[in-house]
C-alpha positions in Angstrom: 0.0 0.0 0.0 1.2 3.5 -0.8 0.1 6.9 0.7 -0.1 10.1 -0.3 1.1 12.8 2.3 -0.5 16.6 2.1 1.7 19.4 1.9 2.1 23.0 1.8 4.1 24.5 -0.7 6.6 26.7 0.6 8.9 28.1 -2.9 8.4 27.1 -6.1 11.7 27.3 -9.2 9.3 28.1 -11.9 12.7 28.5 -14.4 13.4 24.4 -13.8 12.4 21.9 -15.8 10.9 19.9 -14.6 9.0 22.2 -12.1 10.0 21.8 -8.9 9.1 23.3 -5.6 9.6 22.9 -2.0 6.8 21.3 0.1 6.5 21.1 3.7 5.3 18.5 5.8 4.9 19.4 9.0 8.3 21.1 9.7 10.1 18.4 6.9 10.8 20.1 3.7 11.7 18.3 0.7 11.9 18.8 -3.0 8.5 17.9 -4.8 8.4 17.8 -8.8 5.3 20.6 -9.3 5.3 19.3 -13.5 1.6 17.7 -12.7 -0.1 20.7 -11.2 1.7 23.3 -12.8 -1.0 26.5 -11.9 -0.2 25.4 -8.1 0.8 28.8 -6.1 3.0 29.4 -3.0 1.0 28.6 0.0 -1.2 26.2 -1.3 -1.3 22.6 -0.2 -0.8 19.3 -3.0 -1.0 15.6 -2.7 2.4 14.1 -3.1 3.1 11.1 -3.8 7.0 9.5 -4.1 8.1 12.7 -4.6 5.8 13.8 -7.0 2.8 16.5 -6.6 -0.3 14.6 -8.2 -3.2 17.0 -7.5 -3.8 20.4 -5.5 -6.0 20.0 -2.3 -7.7 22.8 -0.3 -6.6 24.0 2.9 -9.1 22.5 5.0 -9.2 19.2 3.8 -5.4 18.6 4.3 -5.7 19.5 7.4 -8.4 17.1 8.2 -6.0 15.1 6.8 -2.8 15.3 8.6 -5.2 15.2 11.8 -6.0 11.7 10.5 -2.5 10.6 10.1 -1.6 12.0 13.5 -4.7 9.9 15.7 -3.7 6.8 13.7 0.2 7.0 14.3 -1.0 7.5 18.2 -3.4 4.6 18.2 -0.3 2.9 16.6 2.0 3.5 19.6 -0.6 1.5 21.7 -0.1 -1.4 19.4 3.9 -1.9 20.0 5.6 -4.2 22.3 7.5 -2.4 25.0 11.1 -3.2 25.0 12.2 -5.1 28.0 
């Protein structure tokens, strides 16, 4: 299974080819290739997916989102072993 993580764009190098940008993810930047959403704009949020940007998504809805992933990686931690 594979996920797609929301992200806020953060700069965008509109002279590279292909179009790249910076995303953040919750304090974790990394380069994104922009080429399928090419009308996105700083500040706005995209799907990416291994390392590409597959779609734009509003505000809200990511962050709906990322609350999601954060209650499921907590209700994770009750699922591990403790180390002895």
């Amino acid at each position: 299974m594979c996920l797609a993580i929301p992200g806020k764009v953060v700069s965008i190098e509109r002279a590279s080819s292909p179009l790249m940008g910076t995303v953040n993810f919750g304090g974790i930047q990394k380069q994104v290739c922009l080429d399928l959403v090419p009308d996105v704009l700083l500040d706005e949020y995209v799907i990416v997916h291994v390392g590409f940007a597959i779609s734009k998504m509003d505000e809200q809805e990511a962050q709906e989102t990322l609350k999601l992933f954060e209650e499921l990686d907590s209700g994770l931690d009750e699922l591990k072993i403790p180390e002895i």
